[in-house]
FITORKE-98760 format. One record per residue (C-alpha): x, y, z; residue in three letters. Coordinates in steps of 0.2 Angstrom, whole numbers, padded with zeros to 4 digits. Layout:
N
+-------+-------+-------+---------+
|    xx |    yy |    zz | residuo |
+-------+-------+-------+---------+
|     X |     Y |     Z |     Ala |
...
+-------+-------+-------+---------+
***
This chain:
211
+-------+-------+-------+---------+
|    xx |    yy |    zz | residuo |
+-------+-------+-------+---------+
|  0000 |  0000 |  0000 |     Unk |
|  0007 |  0016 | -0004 |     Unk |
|  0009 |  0030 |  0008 |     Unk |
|  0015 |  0047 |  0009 |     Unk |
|  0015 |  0051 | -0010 |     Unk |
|  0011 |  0066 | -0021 |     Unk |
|  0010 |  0055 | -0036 |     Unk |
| -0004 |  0061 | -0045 |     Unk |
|  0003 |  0079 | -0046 |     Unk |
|  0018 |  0076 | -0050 |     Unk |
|  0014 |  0066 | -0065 |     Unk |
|  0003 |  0082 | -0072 |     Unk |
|  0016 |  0094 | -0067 |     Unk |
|  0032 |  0087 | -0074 |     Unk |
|  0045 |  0100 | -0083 |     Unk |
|  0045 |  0089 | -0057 |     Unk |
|  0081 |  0064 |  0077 |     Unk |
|  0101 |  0014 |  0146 |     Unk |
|  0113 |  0027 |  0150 |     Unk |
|  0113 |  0037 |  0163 |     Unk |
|  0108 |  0057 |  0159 |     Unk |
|  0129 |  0060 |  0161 |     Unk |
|  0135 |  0047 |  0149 |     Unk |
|  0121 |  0052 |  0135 |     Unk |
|  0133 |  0071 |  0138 |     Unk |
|  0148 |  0062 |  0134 |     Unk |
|  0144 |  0053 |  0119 |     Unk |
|  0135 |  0052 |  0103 |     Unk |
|  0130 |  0035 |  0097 |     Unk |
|  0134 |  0031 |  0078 |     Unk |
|  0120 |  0033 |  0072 |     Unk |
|  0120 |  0054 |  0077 |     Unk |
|  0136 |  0054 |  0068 |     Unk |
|  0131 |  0048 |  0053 |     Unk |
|  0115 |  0060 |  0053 |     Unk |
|  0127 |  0074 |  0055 |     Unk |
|  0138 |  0069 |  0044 |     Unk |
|  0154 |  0070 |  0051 |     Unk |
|  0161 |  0057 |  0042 |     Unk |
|  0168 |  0048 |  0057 |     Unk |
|  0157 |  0030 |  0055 |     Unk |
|  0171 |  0024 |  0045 |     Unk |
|  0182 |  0021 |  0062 |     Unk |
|  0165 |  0013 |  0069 |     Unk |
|  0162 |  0000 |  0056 |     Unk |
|  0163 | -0014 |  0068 |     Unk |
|  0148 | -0008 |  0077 |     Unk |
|  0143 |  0005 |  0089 |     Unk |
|  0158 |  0017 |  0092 |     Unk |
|  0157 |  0030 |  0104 |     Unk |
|  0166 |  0048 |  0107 |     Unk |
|  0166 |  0062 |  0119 |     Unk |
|  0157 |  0077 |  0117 |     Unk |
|  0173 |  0086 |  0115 |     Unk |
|  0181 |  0075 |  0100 |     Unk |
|  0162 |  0076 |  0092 |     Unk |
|  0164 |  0094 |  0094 |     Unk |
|  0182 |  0096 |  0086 |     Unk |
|  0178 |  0085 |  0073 |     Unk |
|  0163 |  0097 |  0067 |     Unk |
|  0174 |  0112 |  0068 |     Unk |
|  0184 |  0102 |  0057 |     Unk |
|  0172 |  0095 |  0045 |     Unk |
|  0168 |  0103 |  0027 |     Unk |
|  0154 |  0113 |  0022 |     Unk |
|  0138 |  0104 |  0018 |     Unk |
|  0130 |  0110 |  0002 |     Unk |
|  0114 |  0104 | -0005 |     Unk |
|  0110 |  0108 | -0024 |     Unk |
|  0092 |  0107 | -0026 |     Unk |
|  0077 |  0111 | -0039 |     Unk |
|  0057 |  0111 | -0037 |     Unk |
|  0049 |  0102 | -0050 |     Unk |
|  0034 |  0113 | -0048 |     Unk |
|  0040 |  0129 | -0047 |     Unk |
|  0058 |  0128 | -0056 |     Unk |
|  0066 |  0135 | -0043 |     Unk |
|  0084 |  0130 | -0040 |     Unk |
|  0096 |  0134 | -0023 |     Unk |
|  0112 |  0128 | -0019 |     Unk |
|  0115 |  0131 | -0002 |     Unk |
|  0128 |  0131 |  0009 |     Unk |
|  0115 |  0127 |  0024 |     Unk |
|  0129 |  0121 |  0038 |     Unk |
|  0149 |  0126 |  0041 |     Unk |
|  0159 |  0127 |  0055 |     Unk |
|  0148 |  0116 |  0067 |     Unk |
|  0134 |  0124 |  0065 |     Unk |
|  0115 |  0128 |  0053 |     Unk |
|  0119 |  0144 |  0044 |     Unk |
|  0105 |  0154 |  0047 |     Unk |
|  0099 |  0161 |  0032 |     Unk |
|  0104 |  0147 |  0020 |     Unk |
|  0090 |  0134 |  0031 |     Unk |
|  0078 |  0151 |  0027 |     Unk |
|  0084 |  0149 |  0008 |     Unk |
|  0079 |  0129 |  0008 |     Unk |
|  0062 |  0133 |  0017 |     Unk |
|  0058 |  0143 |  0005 |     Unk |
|  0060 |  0131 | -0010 |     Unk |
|  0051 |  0117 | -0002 |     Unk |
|  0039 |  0125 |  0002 |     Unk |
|  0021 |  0120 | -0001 |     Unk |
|  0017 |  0123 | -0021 |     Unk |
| -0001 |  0124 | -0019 |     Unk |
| -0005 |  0135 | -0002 |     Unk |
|  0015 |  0147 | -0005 |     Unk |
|  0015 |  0142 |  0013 |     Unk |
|  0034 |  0140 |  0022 |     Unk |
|  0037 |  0128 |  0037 |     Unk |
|  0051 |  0123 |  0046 |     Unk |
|  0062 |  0111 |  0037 |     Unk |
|  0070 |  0097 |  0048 |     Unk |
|  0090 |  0099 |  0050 |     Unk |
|  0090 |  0081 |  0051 |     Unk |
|  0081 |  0082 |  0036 |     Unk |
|  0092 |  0092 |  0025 |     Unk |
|  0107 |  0080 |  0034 |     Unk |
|  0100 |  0066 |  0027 |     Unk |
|  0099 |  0071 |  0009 |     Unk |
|  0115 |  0077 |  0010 |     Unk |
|  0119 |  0061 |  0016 |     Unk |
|  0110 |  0054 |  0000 |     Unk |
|  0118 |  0064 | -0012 |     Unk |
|  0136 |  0060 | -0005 |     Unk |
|  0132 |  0041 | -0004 |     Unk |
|  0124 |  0041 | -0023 |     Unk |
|  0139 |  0054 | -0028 |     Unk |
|  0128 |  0067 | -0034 |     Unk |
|  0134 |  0084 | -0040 |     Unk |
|  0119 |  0090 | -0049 |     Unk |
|  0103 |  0097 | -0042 |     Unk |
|  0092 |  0083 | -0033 |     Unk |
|  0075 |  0085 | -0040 |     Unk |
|  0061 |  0090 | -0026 |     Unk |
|  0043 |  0081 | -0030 |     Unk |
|  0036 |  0085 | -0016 |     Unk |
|  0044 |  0096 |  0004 |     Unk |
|  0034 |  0104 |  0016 |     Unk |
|  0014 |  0099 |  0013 |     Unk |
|  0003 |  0109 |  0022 |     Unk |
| -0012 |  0103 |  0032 |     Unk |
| -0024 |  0108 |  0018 |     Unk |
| -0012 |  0100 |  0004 |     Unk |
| -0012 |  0085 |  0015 |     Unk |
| -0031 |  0083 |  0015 |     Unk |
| -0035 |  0087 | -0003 |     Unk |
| -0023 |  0075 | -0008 |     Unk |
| -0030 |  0062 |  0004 |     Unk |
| -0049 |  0064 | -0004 |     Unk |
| -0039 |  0062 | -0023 |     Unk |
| -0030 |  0046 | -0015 |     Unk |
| -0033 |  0037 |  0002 |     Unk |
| -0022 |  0024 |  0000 |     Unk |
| -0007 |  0036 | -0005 |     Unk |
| -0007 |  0050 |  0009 |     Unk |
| -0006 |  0046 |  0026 |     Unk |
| -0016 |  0056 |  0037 |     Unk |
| -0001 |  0062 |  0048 |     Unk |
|  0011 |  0064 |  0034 |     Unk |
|  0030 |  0069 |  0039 |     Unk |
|  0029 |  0083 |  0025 |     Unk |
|  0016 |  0091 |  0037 |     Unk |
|  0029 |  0094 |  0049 |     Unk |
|  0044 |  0097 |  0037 |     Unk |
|  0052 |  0081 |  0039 |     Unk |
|  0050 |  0071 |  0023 |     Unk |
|  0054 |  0073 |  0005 |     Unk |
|  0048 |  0065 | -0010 |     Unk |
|  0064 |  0065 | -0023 |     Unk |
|  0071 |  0057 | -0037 |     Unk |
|  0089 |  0061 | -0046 |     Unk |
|  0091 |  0062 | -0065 |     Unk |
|  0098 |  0045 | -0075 |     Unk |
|  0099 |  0035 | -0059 |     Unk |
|  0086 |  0021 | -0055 |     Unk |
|  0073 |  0025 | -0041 |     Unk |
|  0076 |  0007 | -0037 |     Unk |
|  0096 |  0012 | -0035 |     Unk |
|  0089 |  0026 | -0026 |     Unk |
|  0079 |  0020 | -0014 |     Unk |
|  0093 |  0005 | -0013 |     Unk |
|  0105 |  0020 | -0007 |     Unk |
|  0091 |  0027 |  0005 |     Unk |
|  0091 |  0012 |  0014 |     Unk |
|  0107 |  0009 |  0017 |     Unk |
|  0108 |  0027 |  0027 |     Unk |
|  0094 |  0019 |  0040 |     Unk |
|  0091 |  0037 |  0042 |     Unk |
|  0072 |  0035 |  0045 |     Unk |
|  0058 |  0031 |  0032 |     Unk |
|  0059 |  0025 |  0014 |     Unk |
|  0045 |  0024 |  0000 |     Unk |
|  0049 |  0017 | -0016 |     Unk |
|  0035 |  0023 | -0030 |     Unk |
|  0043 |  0018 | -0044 |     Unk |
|  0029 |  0020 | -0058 |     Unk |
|  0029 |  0038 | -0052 |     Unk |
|  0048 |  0038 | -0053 |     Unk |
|  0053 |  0044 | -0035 |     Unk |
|  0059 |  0039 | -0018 |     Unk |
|  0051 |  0046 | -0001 |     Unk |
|  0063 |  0050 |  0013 |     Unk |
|  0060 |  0057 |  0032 |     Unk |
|  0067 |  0057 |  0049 |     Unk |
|  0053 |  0047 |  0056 |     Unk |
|  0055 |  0029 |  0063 |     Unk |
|  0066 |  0016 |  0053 |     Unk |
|  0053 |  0008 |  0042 |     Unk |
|  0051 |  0005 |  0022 |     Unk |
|  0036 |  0001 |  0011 |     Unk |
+-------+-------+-------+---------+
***
C-alpha cells in the first residue's frame, strides 16, 4: 500500500532525530554521527563506536561545508545552499531551503527538519551526486495534505511527515529510483517509500521503516 505520496501531481506537473543522563553528555551514538555527517562512522564499522562530546565537537569544527544543490519540479526554482559550516546551521541558507520546499499549492513556508536536510546530503554523497536533486514534493501543508487524501486514500497518510517538514519525495536524473531507494536504505536514516511507476523515492526522519 502506498503512503506518503504526491504522485498524481507530480505526474501532471512534470518539466517535477540505558545510560545514565551523564553518559548520554559524553557521547553520541553512531547513528547521530552519521546524521550529522561528520564522516567519522568509518572508524566505527565494527559496530557502535562512541566519542566524547569534546572530540564530536572538534571533529565538526573540522568538517567541510555541507551543500545541498536542489530544484522544485513545480516551481523551477533551483538553490544551492551552503546550509551548515563550521559546526553549525547557517541561518539564512536553512531560510533559503524553506523557502524552495515550500508548499506549491497553499505558498506556505514551514520549518524544514536539520536532520532532514542531513539526510539528503547524506544521499547525495552516498549516490555521488553533484547536480541538483530534483524536489517532488517538501513541506505539505495541512490543507495539501487533505486534498490530496480525498484524490487518494491509500497514497497519503493522514499524519504525513511533510506536514511537519520532515520528509521529501525525490528522485535524481539517470539514476534508477530502485538504486535510489537502494542508497536510502542503506543510510537507516528513517523512512523510505519506493514509488517507482511515479519515478521517486520518499525519505524522512521518522522511525526506521520501508514500504
Amino acid at each position: 500500500m502506498m503512503k506518503d505520496t504526491d504522485a498524481r501531481s507530480i505526474m501532471a506537473a512534470r518539466p517535477s532525530v540505558g545510560e545514565s543522563h551523564a553518559t548520554e553528555r559524553r557521547h553520541l551514538d553512531r547513528r547521530t554521527l552519521l546524521r550529522a555527517g561528520l564522516g567519522l562512522a568509518a572508524a566505527a564499522s565494527a559496530g557502535t563506536t562512541l566519542f566524547t562530546s569534546e572530540e564530536a565537537e572538534a571533529a565538526a569544527l573540522r568538517a567541510p561545508p555541507r551543500v545541498l544543490s536542489l530544484v522544485n519540479l513545480h516551481t523551477g526554482e533551483k538553490i544551492n545552499a551552503e546550509y551548515w559550516a563550521k559546526g553549525k546551521y547557517v541561518r539564512d541558507a536553512m531560510r533559503a531551503v524553506n523557502r524552495v520546499l515550500r508548499d506549491h499549492r497553499t505558498n506556505s513556508v514551514h520549518p524544514i527538519d536539520p536532520k532532514l536536510l542531513d539526510l539528503v546530503y547524506g544521499l547525495s554523497r552516498k549516490i555521488g551526486r553533484r547536480g541538483p536533486i530534483e524536489i517532488v514534493s517538501g513541506y505539505r501543508s495541512p490543507e495539501s495534505n487533505a486534498l490530496l487524501r480525498e484524490a487518494d486514500h491509500s497514497g497519503v497518510a493522514q499524519n504525513s511527515f511533510h506536514m511537519r517538514g520532515m520528509a521529501i519525495d525525490l528522485r535524481v536524473p539517470n539514476m534508477s529510483t530502485r538504486n535510489l531507494q537502494r542508497a536510502a536504505l542503506s543510510l537507516r536514516g528513517g523512512g523510505v517509500g519506493y514509488y517507482p511507476d511515479s519515478n521517486f523515492v520518499h525519505v524522512d526522519v521518522g522511525p526506521l521503516r520501508h514500504w
